[in-house]
N, C-alpha and C positions, 0 to 999 in steps of 0.2 A: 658517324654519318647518319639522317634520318633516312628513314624508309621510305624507300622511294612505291607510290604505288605503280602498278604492272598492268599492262592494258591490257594484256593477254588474256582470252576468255579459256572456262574449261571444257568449253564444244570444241578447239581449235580444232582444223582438220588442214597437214600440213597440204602445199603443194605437191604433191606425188602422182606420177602417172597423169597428166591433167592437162589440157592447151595452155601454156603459159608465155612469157615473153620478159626479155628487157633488152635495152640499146647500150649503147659503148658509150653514150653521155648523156648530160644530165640537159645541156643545151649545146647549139651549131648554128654558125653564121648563115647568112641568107647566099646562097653558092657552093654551101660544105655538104659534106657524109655526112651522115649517120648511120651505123649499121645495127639490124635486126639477131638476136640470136634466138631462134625460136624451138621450143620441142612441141612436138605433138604425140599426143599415145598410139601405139601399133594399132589400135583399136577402131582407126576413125582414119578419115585422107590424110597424105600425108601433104597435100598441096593446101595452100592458106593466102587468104587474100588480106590486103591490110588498106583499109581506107583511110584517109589522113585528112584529119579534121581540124581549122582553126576555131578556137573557143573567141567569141564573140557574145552577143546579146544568147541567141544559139550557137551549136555549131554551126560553120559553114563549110560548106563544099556534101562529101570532099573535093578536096584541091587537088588528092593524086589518087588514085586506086593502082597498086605494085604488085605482084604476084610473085609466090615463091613455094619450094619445097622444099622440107624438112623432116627430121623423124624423128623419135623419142631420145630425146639427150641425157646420159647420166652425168651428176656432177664427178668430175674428174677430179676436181683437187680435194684434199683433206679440209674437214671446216671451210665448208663452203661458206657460212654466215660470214667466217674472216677472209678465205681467200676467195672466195668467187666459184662461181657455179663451174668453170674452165671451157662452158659451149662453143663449138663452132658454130662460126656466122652463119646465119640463113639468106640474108638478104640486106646488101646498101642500098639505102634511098636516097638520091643526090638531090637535092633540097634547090629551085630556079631561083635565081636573083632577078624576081620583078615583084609588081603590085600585087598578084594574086597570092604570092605565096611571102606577106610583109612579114615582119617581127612580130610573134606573138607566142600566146601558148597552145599548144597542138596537142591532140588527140590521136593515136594511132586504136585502131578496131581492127583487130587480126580476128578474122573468124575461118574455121576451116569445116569443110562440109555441109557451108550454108548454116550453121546450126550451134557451134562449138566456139566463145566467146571469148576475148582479152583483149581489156584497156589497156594502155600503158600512157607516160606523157612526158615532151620534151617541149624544150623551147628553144625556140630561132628568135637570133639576135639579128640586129639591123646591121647588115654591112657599110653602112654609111651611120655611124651612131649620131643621135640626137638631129639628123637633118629634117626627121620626117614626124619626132614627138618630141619633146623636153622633159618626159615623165618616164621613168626606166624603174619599171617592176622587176621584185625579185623575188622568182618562187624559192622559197625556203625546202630545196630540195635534202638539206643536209637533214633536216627535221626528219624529214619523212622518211632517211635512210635509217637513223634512230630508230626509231619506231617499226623499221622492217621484220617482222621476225618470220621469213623464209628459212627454212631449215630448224627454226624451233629452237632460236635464240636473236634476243635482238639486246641494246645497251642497258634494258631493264632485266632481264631476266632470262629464264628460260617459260619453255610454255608449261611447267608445273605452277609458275607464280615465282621460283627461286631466285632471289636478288644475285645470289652470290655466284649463280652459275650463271650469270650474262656473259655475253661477249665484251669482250675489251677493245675489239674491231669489228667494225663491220665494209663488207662489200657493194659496191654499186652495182657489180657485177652479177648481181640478182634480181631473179621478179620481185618485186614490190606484195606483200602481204601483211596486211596491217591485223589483222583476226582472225576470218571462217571464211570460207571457199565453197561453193561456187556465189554465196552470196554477194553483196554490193560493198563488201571491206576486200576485195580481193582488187588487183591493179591500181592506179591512182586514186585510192582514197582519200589519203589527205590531201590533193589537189582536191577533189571533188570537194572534202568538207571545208576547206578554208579556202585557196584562192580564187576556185570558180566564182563565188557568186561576188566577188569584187571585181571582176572582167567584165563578168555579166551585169553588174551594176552602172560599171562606165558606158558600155556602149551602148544597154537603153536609155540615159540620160543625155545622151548623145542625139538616138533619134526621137528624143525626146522633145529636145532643147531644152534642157537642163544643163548642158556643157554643152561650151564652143562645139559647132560640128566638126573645126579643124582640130581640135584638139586631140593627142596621139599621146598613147603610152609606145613604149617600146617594152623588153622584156630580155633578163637572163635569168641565170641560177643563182643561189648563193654560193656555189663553187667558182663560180666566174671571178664574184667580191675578192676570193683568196688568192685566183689564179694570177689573176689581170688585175691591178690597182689601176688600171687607165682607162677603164671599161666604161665610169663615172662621169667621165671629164667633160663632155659633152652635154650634160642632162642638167636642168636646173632642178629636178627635182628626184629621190629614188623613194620608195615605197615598200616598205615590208607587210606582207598580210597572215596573218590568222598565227598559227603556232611557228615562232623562229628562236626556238630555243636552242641551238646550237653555233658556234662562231667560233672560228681560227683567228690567232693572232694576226692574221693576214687582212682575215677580213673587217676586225676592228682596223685595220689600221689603213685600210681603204675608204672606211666610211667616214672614221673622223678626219683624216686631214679632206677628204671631201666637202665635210663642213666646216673645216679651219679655211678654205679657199674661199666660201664663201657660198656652198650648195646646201641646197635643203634636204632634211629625212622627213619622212612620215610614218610611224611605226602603228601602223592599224593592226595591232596585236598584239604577244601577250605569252610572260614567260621569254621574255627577250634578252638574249644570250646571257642564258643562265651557266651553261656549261663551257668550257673550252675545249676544242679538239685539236689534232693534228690533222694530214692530209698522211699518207704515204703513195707511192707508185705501187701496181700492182705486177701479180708473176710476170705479166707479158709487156713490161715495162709501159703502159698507159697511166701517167701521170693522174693523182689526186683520185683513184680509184678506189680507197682503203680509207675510212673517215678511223679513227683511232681515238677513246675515249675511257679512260680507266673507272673516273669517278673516285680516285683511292690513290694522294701523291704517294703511299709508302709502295704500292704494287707498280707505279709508271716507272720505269726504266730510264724516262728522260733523266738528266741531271742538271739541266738548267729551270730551277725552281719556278722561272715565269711561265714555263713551256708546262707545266704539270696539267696535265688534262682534267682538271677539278674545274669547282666553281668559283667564275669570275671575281668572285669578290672576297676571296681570300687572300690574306696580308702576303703569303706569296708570289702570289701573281702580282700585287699590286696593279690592280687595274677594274675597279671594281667596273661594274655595265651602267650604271647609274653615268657615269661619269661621259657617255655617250648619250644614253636615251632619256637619260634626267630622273628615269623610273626605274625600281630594281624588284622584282619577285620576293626578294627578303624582306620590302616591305607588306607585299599583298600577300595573297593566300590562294587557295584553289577548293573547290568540292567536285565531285561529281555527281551530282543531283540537284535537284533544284530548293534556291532559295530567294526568302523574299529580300527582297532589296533595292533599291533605285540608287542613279546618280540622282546628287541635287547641287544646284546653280551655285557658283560663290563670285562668278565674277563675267555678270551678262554685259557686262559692256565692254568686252573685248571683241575684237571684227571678226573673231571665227565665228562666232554667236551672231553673226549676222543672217535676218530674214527667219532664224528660231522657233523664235515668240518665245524665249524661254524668258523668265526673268527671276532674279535672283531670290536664292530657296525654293526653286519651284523641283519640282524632281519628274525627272522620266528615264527610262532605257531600262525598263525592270525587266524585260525578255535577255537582255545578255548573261542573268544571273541564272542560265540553267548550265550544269557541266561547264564551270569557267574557271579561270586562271585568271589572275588579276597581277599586274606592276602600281606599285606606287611611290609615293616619298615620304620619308617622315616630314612631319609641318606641326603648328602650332596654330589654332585658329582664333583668331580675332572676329569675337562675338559672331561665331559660326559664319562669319560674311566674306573674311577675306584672310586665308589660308595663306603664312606663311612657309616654305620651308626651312626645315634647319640645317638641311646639308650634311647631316649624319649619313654616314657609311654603315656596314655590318660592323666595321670594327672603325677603334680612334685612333689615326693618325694627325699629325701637324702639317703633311707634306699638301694634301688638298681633300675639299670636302663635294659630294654632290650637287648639282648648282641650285644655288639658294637665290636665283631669279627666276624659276622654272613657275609661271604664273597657273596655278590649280583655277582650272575651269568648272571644274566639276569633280563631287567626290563621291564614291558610295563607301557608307562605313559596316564593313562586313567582319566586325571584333565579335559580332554573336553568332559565329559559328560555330562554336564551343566546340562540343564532343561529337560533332553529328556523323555519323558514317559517311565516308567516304572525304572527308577533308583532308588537306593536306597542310600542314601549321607553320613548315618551312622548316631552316638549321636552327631557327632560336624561336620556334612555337610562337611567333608575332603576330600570327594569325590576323591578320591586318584591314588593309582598305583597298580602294581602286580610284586613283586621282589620275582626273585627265586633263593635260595640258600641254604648252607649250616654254621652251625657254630658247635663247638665240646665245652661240657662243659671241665672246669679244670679238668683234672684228672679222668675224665668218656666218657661217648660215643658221638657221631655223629649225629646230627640232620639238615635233611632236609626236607625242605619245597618249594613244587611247588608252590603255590601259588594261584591255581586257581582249582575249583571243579570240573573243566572238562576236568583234566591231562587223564586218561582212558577214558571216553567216548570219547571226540572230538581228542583226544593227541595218546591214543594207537589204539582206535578204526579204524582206517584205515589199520593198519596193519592185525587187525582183520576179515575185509569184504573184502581188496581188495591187500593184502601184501605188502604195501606201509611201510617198514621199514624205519623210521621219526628219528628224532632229539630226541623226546618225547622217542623212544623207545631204542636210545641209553643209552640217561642219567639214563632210568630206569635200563636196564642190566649192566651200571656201579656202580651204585647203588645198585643190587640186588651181583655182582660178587666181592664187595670189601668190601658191610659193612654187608655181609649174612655173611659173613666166619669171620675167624680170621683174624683181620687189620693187612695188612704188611705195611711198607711204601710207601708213593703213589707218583710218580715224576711230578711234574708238565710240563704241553705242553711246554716248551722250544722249542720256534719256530729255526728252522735250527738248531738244537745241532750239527751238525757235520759237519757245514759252507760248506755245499753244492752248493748251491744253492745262485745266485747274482741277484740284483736287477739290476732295467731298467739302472741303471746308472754304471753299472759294481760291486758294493760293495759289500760285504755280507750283504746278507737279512737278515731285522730284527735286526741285530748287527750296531752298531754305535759307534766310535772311536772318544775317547780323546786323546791329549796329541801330541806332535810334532812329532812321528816317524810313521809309516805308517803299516798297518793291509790288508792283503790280502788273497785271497783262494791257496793252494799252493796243491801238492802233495806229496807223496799220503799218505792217510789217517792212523791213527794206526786200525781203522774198516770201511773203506769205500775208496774209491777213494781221496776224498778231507780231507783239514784239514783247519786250519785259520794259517798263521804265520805272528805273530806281532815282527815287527823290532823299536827297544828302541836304536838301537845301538849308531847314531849319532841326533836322535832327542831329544830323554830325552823321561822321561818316557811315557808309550802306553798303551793304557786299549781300550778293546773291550768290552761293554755293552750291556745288555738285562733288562727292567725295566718291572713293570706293573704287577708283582710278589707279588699274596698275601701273607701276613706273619701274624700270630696270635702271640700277646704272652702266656708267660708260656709252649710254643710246642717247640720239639727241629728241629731243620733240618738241612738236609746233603746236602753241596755241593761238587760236585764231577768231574772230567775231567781228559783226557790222555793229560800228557804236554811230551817235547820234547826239549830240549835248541837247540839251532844254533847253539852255539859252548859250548867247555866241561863246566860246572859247579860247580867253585871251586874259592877258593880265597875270597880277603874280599869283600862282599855283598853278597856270594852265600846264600839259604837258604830262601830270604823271596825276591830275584829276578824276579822268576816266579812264581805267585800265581794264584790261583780261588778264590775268597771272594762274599760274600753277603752283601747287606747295603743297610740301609733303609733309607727313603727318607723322603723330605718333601713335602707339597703340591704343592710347585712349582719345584718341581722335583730335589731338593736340598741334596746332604748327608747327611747325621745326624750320624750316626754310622755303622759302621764296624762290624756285631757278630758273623762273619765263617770265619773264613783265612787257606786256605792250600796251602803250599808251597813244591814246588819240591826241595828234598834233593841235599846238595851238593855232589860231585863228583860221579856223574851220567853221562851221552850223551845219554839213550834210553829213550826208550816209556814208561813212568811210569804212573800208573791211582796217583792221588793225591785226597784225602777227607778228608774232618775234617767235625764238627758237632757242633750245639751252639743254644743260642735262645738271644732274644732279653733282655736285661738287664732293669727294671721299677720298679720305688718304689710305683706303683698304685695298688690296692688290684685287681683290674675288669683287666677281659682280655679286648684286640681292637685291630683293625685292623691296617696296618700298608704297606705302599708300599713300595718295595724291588726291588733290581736291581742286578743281579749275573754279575760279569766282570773276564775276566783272565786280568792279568797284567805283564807287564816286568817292569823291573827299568830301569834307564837311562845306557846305556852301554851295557844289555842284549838283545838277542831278543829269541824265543822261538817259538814252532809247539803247538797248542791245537786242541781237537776233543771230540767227545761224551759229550758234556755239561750236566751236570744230575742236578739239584733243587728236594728236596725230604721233605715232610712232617714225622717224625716218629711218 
């Protein structure tokens, strides 16, 4: 097994004698408990007020100010890391089913003595789910209980650095302590470093108007994913942010048939369910209160080899993560320090890339590559433009491969991080890349994957402190505006669809012309000023092309354009004279097949829109990727006006 690195600093200072806090769960319906277990040292009041905060653009409220008394708690049970702190409750807060107190994530500020401070953080879910958002966030609380090391051990180590004296369990039933105390790593830190500023990001976009104003997340836990498989069902879209590297079989198997149904993921993160856990009940019989994680199938006790609490992508679990988020950590890499590196574009004319400006080779997001974690896919790139993957796993089976329709939008290639302090190389030192994209299962929903755990902090967060609306913050609002709602058809960037616009050399931009007769910008347009008119008449036939067009199979798509003949159309050849077609290509930019042909009817002379719709034809059971090139065409002896070029996913 590699070595895993240990957050744990050598300043730690445990939680002892100290105002400290946690609740009975991780999230609670809009009408439920939650109950407080609080100590406070002999030293100071023992009475403590707890303000109750919804995180928003700020916080708001508070929404409840509760008041209680408590006194210095010793932990009762043995191994508290594994069993739990055993506190008596200080205080239930019964949570009102209205508008002020909606679904979100919440902030509890326990201060006692005016003066003596503790975050903690839970989330209320929507009693009526999906009525009031379609977007259902999920704090990666199981992450954050990893990474707990109250008591001076968490799933990495103990606080010497020692891998091998970790906990094999850990408790929910503890303060939250990510480092050093009374500093700002003590309470909900990793809320604070990764989900906050994606909440914060939605709802000043919101009174921005950057997002619908109606537009509504809702919000649980990742306990919920494992607890409840129905929690989902309501929402067209769910959202993972910053570090979710932890997942139960439970909860894979919530999110994928989620997306086998037909629901979208968006994984705006990084290190995504690298590890497998179990859940257990804890001493006082409260369900899913013990996260269980060996890291080592010869020490887990399970004996059903899928259930082994190791990493997803071992031939025994058979079930690698790739096979959910399209992206797997074995392929990427991690540092913790800063390096130079940018994504760069491989495929701008996809509709996430919409409003950008990014265009293809161009590179940005070099702020994510401080302290990152990266997922990617193995792929093969064609003339560095258009990234295929190969669907390679950690390991080679026959039974299925990672999906090799998973369209790479962007890559950054981080293979020279060589030896540098603080990297992390993986189980087969791949020391790799960061590709972001998206792929859609057969017959179910849409899944994308940023790639990197610091899409919100380092990606939205600027827009957050200083209103630097980024690249980061487009792809997420086209992300949040097509795959929250009900999916309509999406067009792809078609550069110049309505040959406007000539390059340094006089031609139309983007467009590039076969065939002996000649393709020029003409007037005036059937929706603009310009149009294209290609003359077939005395050269033979004329195709104007645009290539670099991702295409999946088993999806259908529509192409679509205003044509126009030069003279009437009629007689023999009329009918398949003027056409729009799609055809897909081969590595070396070859045709291979024809699978959309629409032809302008004969005896016509106007401005007719022309579309037809089709998918690629394969005896292969797997879907993949495939490059495609839309042309209008005249035959030899025709020529014809085109405008408004449309390529569309259904």
């Amino acid at each position: 097994m590699s070595t895993i690195p240990n957050p744990v600093q050598s300043n730690f200072t445990p939680l002892t004698n100290v105002f400290c806090a946690y609740t009975d769960l991780t999230s609670v319906v809009q009408g439920g408990t939650i109950k407080f277990y609080v100590s406070i040292p002999v030293t100071i009041s023992q009475r403590f007020q707890i303000d109750i905060y919804r995180q928003e653009e700020g916080l708001v409220g508070p929404v409840d100010t509760i008041t209680g008394e408590a006194s210095q708690q010793t932990d009762s049970n043995n191994d508290p890391d594994v069993n739990g702190c055993g506190w008596q409750v200080s205080l239930e807060y019964n949570i009102p089913n209205d508008t002020q107190h909606k679904s979100g994530a919440y902030i509890a500020k326990l201060t006692s003595a005016g003066q003596y401070d503790f975050y903690t953080a839970f989330f209320v879910k929507a009693a009526n789910p999906g009525v009031n958002g379609k977007i259902l966030f999920v704090g990666s609380v199981s992450t954050w209980q990893a990474y707990n090391v109250y008591k001076n051990k968490n799933l990495y180590g103990d606080t010497s650095g020692n891998f091998e004296n970790r906990a094999r369990k850990v408790s929910f039933n503890r303060p939250l302590q990510m480092d050093t105390y009374p500093q700002d790593q003590a309470g909900p830190w990793w809320y604070i470093k990764w989900e906050r500023q994606f909440i914060q990001w939605f709802y000043k976009a919101k009174t921005n108007s950057h997002l619908p104003s109606d537009m509504e997340m809702e919000f649980c836990s990742s306990v919920d994913l494992h607890a409840d498989p129905t929690i989902v069902n309501n929402y067209k879209l769910v959202i993972s942010i910053g570090h979710d590297e932890y997942w139960s079989w439970e909860m894979r198997d919530t999110i994928q048939d989620f997306i086998s149904a037909g629901g979208n993921v968006a994984f705006f993160s990084g290190n995504v369910s690298w590890w497998q856990v179990r859940f257990e009940t804890d001493q006082i019989d409260n369900p899913d209160r013990i996260m269980v994680c060996y890291k080592d199938a010869e020490e887990d006790p399970e004996t059903n080899p899928q259930r082994k609490t190791i990493n997803w992508f071992e031939p025994s679990i058979n079930r690698p993560e790739n096979l959910m988020t399209g992206l797997s950590y074995y392929w990427g890499t991690a540092l913790w320090s800063t390096f130079s590196a940018n994504y760069r574009v491989s495929l701008q004319r996809h509709w996430l890339l919409k409003d950008t400006g990014l265009a293809d080779r161009q590179t940005f997001g070099s702020g994510l590559f401080t302290e990152f974690e990266t997922d990617a896919a193995d792929f093969v790139d064609i003339d560095r433009k258009f990234p295929i993957p190969t669907g390679k796993l950690a390991y080679e089976t026959t039974e299925f491969t990672a999906p090799k329709d998973f369209m790479i939008l962007a890559s950054a290639n981080l293979t020279g991080l060589g030896e540098l302090p603080g990297t992390y190389d993986g189980p087969s030192n791949h020391n790799g890349w960061a590709t972001m994209g998206i792929f859609r299962k057969r017959n179910g929903g849409f899944v994308f994957h940023g790639s990197n755990y610091n899409w919100a902090r380092d990606g939205l967060n600027p827009y957050v402190l200083y209103n630097d609306w980024n690249e980061f913050c487009w792809i997420t609002k086209n992300i949040l505006d097509v795959l929250g709602n009900d999916f309509e058809a999406q067009a792809f960037l078609i550069v110049n669809p309505g040959f406007e616009y000539l390059n340094q050399s006089g031609q139309l931009l983007e467009w590039y012309k076969t065939g002996g007769g000649t393709a020029i910008r003409s007037t005036p347009g059937y929706e603009g000023d310009y149009c294209a008119f290609v003359d077939g008449t005395s050269g033979g036939e004329t195709i104007l092309h645009q290539q670099y067009i991702p295409i999946r199979t088993s999806r259908s798509y529509k192409v679509s354009c205003f044509a126009k003949p030069g003279s009437p159309l009629d007689g023999p050849g009329g009918g398949t004279a003027i056409s729009i077609r799609l055809e897909t290509l081969d590595v070396n930019n070859k045709p291979i097949q024809e699978f959309v042909v629409a032809s302008y009817p004969t005896g016509n002379d106007t401005w007719l829109e022309i579309s037809a719709q089709g998918s690629i034809s394969t005896t292969e059971n797997e879907d993949f990727m495939v490059q495609a090139r839309v042309k209008v065409q005249v035959k030899s002896g025709y020529s014809a006006y085109f405008d408004s070029v449309v390529v569309e996913e259904l």
